[in-house]
C-alpha positions as CSV (number, residue, x, y, z in Angstrom):
1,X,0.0,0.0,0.0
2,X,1.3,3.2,-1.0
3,X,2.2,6.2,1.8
4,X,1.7,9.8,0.8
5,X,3.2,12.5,3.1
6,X,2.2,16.4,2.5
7,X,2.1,19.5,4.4
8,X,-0.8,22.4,5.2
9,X,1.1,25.4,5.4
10,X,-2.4,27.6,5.9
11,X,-5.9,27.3,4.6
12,X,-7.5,29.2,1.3
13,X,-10.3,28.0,0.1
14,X,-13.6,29.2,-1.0
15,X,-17.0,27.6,0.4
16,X,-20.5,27.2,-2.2
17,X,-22.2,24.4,-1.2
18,X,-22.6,25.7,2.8
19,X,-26.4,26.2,4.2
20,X,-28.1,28.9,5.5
21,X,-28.0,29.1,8.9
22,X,-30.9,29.6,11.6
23,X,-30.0,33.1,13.7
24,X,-30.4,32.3,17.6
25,X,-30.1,34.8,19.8
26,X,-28.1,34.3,23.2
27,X,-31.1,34.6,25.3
28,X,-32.8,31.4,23.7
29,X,-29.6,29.3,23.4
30,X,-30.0,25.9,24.5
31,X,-26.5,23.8,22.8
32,X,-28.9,20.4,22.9
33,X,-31.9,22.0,21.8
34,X,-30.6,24.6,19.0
35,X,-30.0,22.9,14.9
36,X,-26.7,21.1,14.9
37,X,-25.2,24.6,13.1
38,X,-26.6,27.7,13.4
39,X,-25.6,31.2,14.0
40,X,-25.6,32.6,17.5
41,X,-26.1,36.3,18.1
42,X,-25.3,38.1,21.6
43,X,-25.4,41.6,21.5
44,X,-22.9,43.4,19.2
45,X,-21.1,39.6,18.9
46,X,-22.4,37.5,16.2
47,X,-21.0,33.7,16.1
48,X,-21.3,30.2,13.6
49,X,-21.3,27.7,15.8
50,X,-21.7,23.7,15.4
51,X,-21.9,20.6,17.7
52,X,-20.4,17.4,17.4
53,X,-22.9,14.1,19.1
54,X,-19.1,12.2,19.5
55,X,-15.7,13.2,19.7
56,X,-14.9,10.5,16.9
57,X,-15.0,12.5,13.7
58,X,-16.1,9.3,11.6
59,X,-19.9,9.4,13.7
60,X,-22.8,11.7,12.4
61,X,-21.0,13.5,9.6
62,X,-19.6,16.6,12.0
63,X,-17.1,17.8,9.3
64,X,-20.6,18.7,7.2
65,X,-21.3,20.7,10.4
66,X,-17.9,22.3,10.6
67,X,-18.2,23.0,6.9
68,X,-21.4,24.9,6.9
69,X,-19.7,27.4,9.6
70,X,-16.9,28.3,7.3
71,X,-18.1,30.9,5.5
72,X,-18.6,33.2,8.8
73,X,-15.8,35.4,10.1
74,X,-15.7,33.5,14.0
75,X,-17.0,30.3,14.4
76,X,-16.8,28.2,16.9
77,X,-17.5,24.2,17.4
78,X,-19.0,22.3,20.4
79,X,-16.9,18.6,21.4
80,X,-17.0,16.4,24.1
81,X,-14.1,15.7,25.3
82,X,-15.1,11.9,26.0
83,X,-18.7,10.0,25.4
84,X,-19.5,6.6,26.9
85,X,-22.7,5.1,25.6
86,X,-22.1,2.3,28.3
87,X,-20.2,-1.4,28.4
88,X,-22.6,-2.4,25.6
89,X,-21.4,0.5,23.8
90,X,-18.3,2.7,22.8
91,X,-16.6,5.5,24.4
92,X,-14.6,7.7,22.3
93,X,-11.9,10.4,23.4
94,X,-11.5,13.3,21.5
95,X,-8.0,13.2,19.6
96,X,-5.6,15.7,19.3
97,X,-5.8,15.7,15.7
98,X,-9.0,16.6,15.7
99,X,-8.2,20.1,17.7
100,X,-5.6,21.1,15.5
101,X,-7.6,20.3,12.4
102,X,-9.9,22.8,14.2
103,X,-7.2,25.6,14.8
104,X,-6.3,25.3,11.6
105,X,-9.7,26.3,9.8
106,X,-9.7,28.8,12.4
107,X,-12.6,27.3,14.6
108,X,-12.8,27.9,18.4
109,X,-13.3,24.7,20.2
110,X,-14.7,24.7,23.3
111,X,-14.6,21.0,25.0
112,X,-17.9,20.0,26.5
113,X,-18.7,17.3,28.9
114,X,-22.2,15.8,29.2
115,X,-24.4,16.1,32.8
116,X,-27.4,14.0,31.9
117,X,-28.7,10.9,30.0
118,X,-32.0,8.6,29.4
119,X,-31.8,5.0,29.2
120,X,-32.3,2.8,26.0
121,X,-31.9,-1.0,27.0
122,X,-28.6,-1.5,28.0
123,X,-26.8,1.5,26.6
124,X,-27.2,5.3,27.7
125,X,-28.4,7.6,24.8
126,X,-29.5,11.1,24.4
127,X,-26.6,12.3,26.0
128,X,-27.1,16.6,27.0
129,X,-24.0,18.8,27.6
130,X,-23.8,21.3,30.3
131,X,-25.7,23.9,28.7
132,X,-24.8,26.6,31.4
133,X,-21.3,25.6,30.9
134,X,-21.2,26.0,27.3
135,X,-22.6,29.4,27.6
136,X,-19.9,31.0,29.7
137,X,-17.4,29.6,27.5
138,X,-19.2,31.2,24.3
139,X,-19.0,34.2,26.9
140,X,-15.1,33.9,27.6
141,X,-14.5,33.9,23.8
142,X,-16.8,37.0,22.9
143,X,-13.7,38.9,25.0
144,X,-11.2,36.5,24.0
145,X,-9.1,38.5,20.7
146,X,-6.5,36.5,20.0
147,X,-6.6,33.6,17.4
148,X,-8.9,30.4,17.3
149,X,-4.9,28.4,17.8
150,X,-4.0,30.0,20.7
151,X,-7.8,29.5,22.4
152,X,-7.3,25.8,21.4
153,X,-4.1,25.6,22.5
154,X,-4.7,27.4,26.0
155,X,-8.0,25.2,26.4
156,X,-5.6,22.2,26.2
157,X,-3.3,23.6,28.2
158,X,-5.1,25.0,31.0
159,X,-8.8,23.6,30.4
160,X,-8.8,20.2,29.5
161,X,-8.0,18.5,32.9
162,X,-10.4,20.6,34.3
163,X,-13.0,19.3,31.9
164,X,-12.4,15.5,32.0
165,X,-13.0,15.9,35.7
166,X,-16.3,17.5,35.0
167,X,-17.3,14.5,32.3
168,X,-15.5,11.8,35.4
169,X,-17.8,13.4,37.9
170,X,-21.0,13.6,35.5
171,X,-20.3,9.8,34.5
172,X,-20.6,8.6,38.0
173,X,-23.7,10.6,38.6
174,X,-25.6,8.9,35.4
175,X,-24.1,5.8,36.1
176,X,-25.7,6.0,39.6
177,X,-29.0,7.4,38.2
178,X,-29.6,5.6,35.1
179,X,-28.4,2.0,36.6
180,X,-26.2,1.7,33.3
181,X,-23.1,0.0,33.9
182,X,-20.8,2.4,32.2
183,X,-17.0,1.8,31.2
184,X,-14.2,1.6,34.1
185,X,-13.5,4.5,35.5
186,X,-9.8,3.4,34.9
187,X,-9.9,4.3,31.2
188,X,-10.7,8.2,31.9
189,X,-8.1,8.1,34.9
190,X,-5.6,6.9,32.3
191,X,-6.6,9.6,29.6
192,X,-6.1,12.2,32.4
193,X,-3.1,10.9,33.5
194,X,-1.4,11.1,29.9
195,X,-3.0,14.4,29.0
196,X,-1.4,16.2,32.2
197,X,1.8,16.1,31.9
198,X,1.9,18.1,28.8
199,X,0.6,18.5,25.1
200,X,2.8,16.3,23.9
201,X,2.0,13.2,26.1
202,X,-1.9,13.7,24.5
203,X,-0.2,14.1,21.2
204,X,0.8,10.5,21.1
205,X,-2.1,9.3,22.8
206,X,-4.8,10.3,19.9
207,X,-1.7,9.3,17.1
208,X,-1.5,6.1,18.4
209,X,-4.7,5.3,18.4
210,X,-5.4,7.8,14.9
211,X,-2.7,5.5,13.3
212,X,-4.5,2.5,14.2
213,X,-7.8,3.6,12.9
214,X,-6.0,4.8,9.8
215,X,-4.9,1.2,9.3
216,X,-7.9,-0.3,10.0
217,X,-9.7,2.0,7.3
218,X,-7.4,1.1,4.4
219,X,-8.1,-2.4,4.9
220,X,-12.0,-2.2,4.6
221,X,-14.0,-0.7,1.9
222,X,-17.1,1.4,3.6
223,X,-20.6,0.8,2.2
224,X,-20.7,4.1,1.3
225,X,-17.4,3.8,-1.3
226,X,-17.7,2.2,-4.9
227,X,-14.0,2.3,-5.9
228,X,-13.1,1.0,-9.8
229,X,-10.1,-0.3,-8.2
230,X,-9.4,-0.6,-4.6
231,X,-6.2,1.2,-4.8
232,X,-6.6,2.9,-1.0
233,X,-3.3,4.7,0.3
234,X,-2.4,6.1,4.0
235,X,-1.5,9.9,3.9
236,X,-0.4,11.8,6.5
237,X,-1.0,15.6,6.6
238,X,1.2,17.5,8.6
239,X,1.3,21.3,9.4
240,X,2.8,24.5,11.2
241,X,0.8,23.6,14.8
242,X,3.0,20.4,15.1
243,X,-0.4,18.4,13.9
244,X,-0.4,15.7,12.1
245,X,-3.7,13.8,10.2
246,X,-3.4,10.1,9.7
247,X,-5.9,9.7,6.8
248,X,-6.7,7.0,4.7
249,X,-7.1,8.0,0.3
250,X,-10.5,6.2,-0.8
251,X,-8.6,5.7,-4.4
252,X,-5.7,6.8,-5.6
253,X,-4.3,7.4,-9.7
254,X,-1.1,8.4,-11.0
255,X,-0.5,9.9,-14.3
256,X,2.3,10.9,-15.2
257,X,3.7,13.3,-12.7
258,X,0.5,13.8,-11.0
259,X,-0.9,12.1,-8.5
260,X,-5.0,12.3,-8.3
261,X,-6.5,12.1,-4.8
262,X,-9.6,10.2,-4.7
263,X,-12.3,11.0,-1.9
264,X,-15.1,8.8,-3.0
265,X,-18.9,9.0,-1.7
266,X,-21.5,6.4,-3.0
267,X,-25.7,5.9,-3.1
268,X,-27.7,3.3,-3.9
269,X,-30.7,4.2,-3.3
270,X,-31.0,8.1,-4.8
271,X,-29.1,9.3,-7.3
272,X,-26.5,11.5,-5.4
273,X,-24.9,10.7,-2.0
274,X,-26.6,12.9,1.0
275,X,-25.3,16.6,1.6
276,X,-23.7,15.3,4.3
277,X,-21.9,12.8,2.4
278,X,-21.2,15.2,-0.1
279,X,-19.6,17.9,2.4
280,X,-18.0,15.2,4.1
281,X,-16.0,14.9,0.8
282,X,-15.5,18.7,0.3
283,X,-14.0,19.3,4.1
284,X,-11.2,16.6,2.4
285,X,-10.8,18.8,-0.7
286,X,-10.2,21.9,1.6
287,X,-7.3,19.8,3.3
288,X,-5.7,18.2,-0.4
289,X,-6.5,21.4,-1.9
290,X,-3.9,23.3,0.1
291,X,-1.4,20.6,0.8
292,X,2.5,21.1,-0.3
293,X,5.4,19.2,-0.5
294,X,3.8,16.1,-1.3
295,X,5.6,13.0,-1.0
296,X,4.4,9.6,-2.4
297,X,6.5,6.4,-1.0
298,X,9.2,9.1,-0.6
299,X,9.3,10.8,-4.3
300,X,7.9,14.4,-5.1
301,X,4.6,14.8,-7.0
302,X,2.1,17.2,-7.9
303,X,-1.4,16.2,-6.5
304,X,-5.1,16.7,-7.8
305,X,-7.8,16.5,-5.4
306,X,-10.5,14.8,-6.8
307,X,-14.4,14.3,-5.5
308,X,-16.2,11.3,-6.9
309,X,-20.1,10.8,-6.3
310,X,-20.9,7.6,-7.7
311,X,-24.6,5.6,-8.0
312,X,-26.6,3.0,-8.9
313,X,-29.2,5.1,-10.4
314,X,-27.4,6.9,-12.7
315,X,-26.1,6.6,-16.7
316,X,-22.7,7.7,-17.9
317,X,-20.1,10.1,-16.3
318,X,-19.8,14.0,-16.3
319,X,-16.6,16.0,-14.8
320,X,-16.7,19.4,-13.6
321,X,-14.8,20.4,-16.1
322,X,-17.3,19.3,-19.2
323,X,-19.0,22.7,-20.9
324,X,-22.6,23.5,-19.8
325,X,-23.9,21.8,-22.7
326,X,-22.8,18.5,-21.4
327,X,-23.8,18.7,-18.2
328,X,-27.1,20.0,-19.1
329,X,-27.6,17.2,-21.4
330,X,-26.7,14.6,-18.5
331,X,-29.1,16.1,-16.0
332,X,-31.7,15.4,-18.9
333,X,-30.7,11.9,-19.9
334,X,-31.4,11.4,-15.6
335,X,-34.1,12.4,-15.1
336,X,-32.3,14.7,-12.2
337,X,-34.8,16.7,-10.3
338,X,-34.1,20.4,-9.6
339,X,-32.7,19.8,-5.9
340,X,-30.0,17.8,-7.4
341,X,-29.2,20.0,-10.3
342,X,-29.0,22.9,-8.0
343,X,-26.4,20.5,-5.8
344,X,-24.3,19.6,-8.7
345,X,-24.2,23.4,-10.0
346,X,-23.4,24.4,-6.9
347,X,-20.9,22.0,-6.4
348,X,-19.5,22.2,-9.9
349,X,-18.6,26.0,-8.9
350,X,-16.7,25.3,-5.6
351,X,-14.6,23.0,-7.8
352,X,-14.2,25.5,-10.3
353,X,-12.8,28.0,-7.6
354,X,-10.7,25.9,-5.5
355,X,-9.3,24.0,-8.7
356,X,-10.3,20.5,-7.9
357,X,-12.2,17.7,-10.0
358,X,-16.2,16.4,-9.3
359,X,-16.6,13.3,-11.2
360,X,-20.3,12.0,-10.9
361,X,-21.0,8.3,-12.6
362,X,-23.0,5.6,-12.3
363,X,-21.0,2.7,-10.2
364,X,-22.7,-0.7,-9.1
């Protein structure tokens, strides 16, 4: 399997395909109770801000989230810093990858803990953050005027043991009141325990267990992928915050002196993947888009990002690059209704200014 290394040096990138977002104002913000991305407004401060359901970036499409936020000047995201659905579930730890990733799309994270749960047969679910919580952080920020990297960086820093004592203490309480046995306590000790000595220690805490993850993805083709060759390849992105993003390529092609990246995002039963599928895709073509120095099995090459929406329901291939005409004519010979033109036009453009490929073909 083939290794591709890169760098992110800084972001530039400009976002089409993002919703509209709800305006809440401060006085009728509830974090569990408000859309999963909306924009907040507080007086003279106005805010994007999203919420992750997990800390694990692979559960409930939270890059779509992230993505719809980018167009606004300050945005900020909403991450707990551990979720335990109980023994007959998972618990996931928010990674250090994921923070930096944050910092560098210029998004304020501020690391929530959840306070209260209902039951659902052996497992705890509609888990609600500290909504009171949440709010004096959105508070702290309104004054903060430094960067969205040196908030993340200070919440690590100064924050995040302070938080995992909140979600140890908020565990035991629903453990107690729900009569779910949850995971050992043992596991969020030992997460403490790495995470305060210093940044570093939680660095190689989330690679670890990134890398493994990163692994396990090349070796398994997701229902939602429909590769014409299953040519997946590890890359790692690293950049200026001493981040570093073990992802896995859905496809990979080589022509030449280029190398194409493949994000691929599949449907079988309409004929383009969901939105947030689709924006799932595009928050990858923000990070190949701007990646340097790109190494492949230890050789220099130029890279392509490219976005391929593949389905069962559809005849023939277009490329964002075809002339109107073309396009026009596919839509027709699909029978596309006017949601999914509007989608591909949409998306067609973002490509155009970002200088990426959409292909869109039929795949079984």
């Amino acid at each position: 399997m083939s290794v591709i290394n890169g760098k992110i040096k800084g972001i530039q990138y400009e976002i089409v395909l993002a919703d509209n977002l709800e305006h809440i104002d401060i006085e009728n913000f509830n974090i569990n109770k408000v859309p999963s991305c909306c924009l907040l407004k507080d007086g003279q401060y106005s805010f994007a801000i999203s919420k992750w359901v997990s800390p694990k970036r692979t559960r409930s499409y939270p890059f779509e989230r992230v993505y719809n936020t980018l167009n606004t000047s300050k945005k900020i995201t909403v991450i707990p810093i551990v979720k335990d659905e109980g023994i007959a579930g998972d618990r996931d730890f928010i990674q250090w990858d994921t923070i930096s990733l944050m910092s560098l799309l210029d998004v304020f994270v501020i690391l929530g803990y959840y306070y209260i749960a209902d039951i659902k047969g052996k497992k705890i679910t509609n888990q609600q953050f500290n909504n009171e919580y949440i709010i004096s952080q959105i508070k702290k920020i309104e004054k903060y005027h430094s960067s969205a990297l040196h908030w993340n960086l200070n919440e690590l820093k100064n924050n995040l043991h302070n938080v995992t004592n909140k979600a140890q203490e908020s565990y035991c309480k629903i453990e107690k009141q729900t009569g779910i046995a949850l995971h050992s306590i043992k596991g969020l000790d030992d997460f403490k325990h790495r995470i305060s000595k210093d940044i570093s220690e939680f660095m190689k805490f989330s690679r670890d267990k990134a890398q493994q993850a990163q692994i396990r993805e090349a070796q398994t083709l997701q229902p939602k992928e429909s590769l014409s060759t299953l040519s997946k390849a590890q890359i790692t992105i690293s950049n200026y915050l001493g981040g570093q993003y073990f992802l896995t390529v859905d496809e990979i092609l080589i022509n030449k002196n280029t190398l194409f990246l493949i994000e691929s995002k599949h449907s079988i039963n309409t004929q383009l993947p969901s939105k947030g599928d689709i924006k799932d895709g595009l928050l990858k073509m923000i990070l190949y888009n701007n990646l340097s120095d790109v190494e492949i099995d230890g050789k220099k090459i130029n890279i392509k990002p490219v976005l391929k929406l593949t389905s069962t329901l559809l005849k023939g291939s277009i490329l964002s690059s075809d002339n109107r005409k073309r396009i026009q004519a596919y839509c027709m010979e699909n029978k596309l209704s006017k949601r999914n033109m509007e989608i591909i036009e949409k998306l067609f453009t973002e490509a155009h200014l970002n200088n990426f490929i959409v292909k869109i073909e039929h795949s079984v």
